[in-house]
C-alpha positions, 0 to 999 in steps of 0.5 A, spaced: 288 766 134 295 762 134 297 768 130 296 772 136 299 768 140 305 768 135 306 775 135 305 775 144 310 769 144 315 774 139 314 780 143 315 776 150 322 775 148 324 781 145 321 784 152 326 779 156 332 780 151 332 787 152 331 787 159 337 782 159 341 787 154 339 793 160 341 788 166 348 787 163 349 795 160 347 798 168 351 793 171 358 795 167 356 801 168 356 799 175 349 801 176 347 799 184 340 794 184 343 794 176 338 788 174 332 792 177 333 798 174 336 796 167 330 792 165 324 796 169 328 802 164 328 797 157 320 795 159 318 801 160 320 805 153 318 798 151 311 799 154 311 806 151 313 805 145 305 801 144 309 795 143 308 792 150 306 784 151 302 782 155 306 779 161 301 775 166 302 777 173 304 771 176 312 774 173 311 779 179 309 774 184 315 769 181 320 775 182 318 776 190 318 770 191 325 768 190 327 775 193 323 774 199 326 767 200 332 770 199 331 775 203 328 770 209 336 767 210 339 773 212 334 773 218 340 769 222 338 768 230 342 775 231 339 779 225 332 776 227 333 778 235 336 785 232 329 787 229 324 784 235 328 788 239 327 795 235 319 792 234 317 800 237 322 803 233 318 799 227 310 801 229 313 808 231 315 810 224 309 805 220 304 811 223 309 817 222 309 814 214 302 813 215 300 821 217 306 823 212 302 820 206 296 823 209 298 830 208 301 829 201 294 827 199 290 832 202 296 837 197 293 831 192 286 833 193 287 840 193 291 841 186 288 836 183 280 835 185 280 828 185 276 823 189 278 822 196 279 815 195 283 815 189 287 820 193 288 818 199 290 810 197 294 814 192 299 817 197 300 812 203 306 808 201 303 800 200 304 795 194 301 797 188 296 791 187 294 792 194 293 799 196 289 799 188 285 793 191 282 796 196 281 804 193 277 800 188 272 797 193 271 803 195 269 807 189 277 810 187 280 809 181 285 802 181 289 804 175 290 811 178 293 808 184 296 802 182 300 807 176 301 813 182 303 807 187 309 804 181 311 810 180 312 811 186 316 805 187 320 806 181 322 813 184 325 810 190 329 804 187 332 809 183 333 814 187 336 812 193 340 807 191 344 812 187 343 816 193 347 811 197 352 809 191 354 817 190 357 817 196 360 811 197 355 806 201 356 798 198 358 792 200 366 794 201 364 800 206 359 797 211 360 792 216 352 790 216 351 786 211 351 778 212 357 773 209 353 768 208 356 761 203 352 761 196 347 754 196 348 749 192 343 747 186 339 742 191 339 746 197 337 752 192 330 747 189 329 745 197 328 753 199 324 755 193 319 748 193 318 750 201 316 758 198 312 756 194 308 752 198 308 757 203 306 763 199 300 759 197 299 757 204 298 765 205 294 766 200 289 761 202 289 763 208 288 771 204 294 774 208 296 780 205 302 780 199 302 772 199 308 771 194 312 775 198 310 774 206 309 767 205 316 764 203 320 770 206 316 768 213 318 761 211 325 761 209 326 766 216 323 762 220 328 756 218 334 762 218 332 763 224 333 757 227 340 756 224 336 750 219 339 754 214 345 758 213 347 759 207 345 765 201 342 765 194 347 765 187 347 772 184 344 768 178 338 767 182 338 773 185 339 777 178 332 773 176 328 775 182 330 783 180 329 783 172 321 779 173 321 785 178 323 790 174 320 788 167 314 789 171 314 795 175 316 797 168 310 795 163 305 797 168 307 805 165 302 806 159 301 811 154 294 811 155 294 812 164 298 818 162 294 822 157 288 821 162 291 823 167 298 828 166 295 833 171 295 828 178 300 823 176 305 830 175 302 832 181 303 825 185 310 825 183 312 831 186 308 830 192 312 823 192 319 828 192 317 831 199 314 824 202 321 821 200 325 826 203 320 826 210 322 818 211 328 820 210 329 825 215 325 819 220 330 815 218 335 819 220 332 821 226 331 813 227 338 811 227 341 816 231 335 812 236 337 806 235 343 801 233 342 801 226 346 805 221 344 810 217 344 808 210 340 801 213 334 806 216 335 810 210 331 804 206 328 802 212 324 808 213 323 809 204 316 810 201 318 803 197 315 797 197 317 790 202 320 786 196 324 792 193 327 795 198 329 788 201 333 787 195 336 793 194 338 792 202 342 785 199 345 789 193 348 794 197 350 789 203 346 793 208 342 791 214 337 787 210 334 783 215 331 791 219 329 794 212 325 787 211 323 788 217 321 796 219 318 796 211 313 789 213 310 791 219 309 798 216 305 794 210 301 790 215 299 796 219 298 801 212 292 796 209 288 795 214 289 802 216 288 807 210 280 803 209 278 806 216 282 813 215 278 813 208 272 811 213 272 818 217 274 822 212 268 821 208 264 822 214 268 827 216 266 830 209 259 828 209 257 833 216 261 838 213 256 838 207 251 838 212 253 844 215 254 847 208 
């Protein structure tokens, strides 16, 4: 027993070792969202390599919530009016990313014959733990979701955000970022105690995403009301985006993709046009509203709420609209896709009826 949590302790720091080297080396090569994509790289050869650690989910639940803290503060009285008032905007995309993955899961279906549930829940851009949750109670495959949904996720951070550096989008080309001053150590430990407890406010009270809605909706709140007016270190911030991405990273096996290389190929590529579809929405979305393109660009990205809002900070974007359009689509998605599985199967059930 303590040689096997001896062998867990020495591959847990080679793993955090490496995702530190990675960080640093895509961070001189100025890779954008360095510290997300650097360790996601190292912990998934790490993880294919067979000689992954075990690491406790709560390393992801930690990661969102010093980003969703972090991200809270940059909802100032202004930014937190902007977003209210482009909430239509918000609702409209929500349900055209929510047809957008139907259609690419009835694609999945045809070329892959899987079942409706794993399929659909598959396709509909949400949070891997949740949308894996719900496909189980329905019968789905979680692990084949939760594999299609992070690598679904992981195409988007690293896509987009080199998308946007190729063609000079950052910090020094965009007037939508937020300058706020950098907090002090003490002011640091007030916003992170307050997080914590509003994340385990949400999940006593079974709010979705618990340890991201609950400190950003706090730490946003007290922005909101000019309580607070200031921004996390870069340290912290780096932090939040390795246990991220050393996540997402571990959560690719070899034993999920020699069990299914058919429907994750698949998945893929339909994840290729669903990411091109919500760009053009987030097109059609600036041109509607005040917003700038590269903003609604991970505004209306298939990703999900913690990442996108984080690499909507690295690049000094709107952070305060992509949190927001990306979060009223997650609490539109997940109650939504359990009632379109629902009159799907029926709608399959008369059909076979008929047959």
């Amino acid at each position: 027993m303590n040689r096997r949590y001896h062998q867990q302790g020495i591959r847990l720091t080679v793993l955090f070792l490496l995702c530190v080297a990675a960080g640093f080396v895509a961070n001189m090569l100025q890779a954008p969202l360095a510290w997300m994509i650097g360790p996601m790289c190292a912990a998934t050869a790490l993880s294919l390599s067979g000689h992954a650690p075990y690491l406790h989910h709560s390393a992801r639940g930690l990661g969102q919530l010093i980003v969703a803290a972090a991200v809270g503060l940059y909802f100032t009285p202004s930014a937190l009016a902007q977003a209210i008032s482009h909430l239509p905007a918000m609702v409209g995309v929500a349900l055209l990313a929510t047809l957008a993955g139907c259609v690419t899961a009835y694609f999945l279906i045809r070329i892959t014959a899987s079942d409706l549930a794993t399929v659909l829940f598959s396709s509909i851009p949400g949070g891997p733990g949740e949308m894996a949750q719900l496909a189980a109670q329905q019968g789905g495959s979680s692990p084949l979701v939760a594999i299609a949904q992070s690598l679904r996720i992981a195409m988007v951070v690293t896509i987009i955000p080199l998308s946007l550096a190729a063609v000079g989008v950052g910090t020094e080309s965009l007037g939508s970022g937020i300058d706020l001053a950098v907090v002090g150590p003490l002011r640091l430990l007030e916003v992170l105690a307050i997080a914590t407890l509003a994340a385990f406010l949400f999940h006593r009270c079974g709010i979705v995403s618990p340890m991201f809605m609950g400190p950003l909706a706090a730490s946003a709140i007290l922005a909101g009301m000019g309580v607070y007016d200031f921004a996390f270190p870069r340290f912290v911030l780096y932090a939040g985006q390795l246990l991220l991405g050393a996540s997402l990273g571990l959560s690719f096996t070899r034993d999920i993709f020699r069990r299914a290389p058919r429907f994750l190929l698949a998945s893929t590529l339909l994840t290729g046009l669903l990411m091109a579809v919500c760009a053009a929405m987030g097109y059609v979305t600036a041109q509607l509203t005040a917003w700038d393109l590269p903003t609604m660009m991970l505004a209306t990205a298939p990703g999900s709420v913690s990442e996108m809002s984080i690499t909507a900070e690295t690049l000094g974007l709107g952070v305060a609209g992509v949190a927001a359009f990306q979060i009223v689509r997650l609490f539109i998605m997940v109650p939504l896709t359990p009632l379109l599985y629902r009159l799907a199967s029926s709608r399959a059930r008369l059909r076979d009826r008929a047959n």
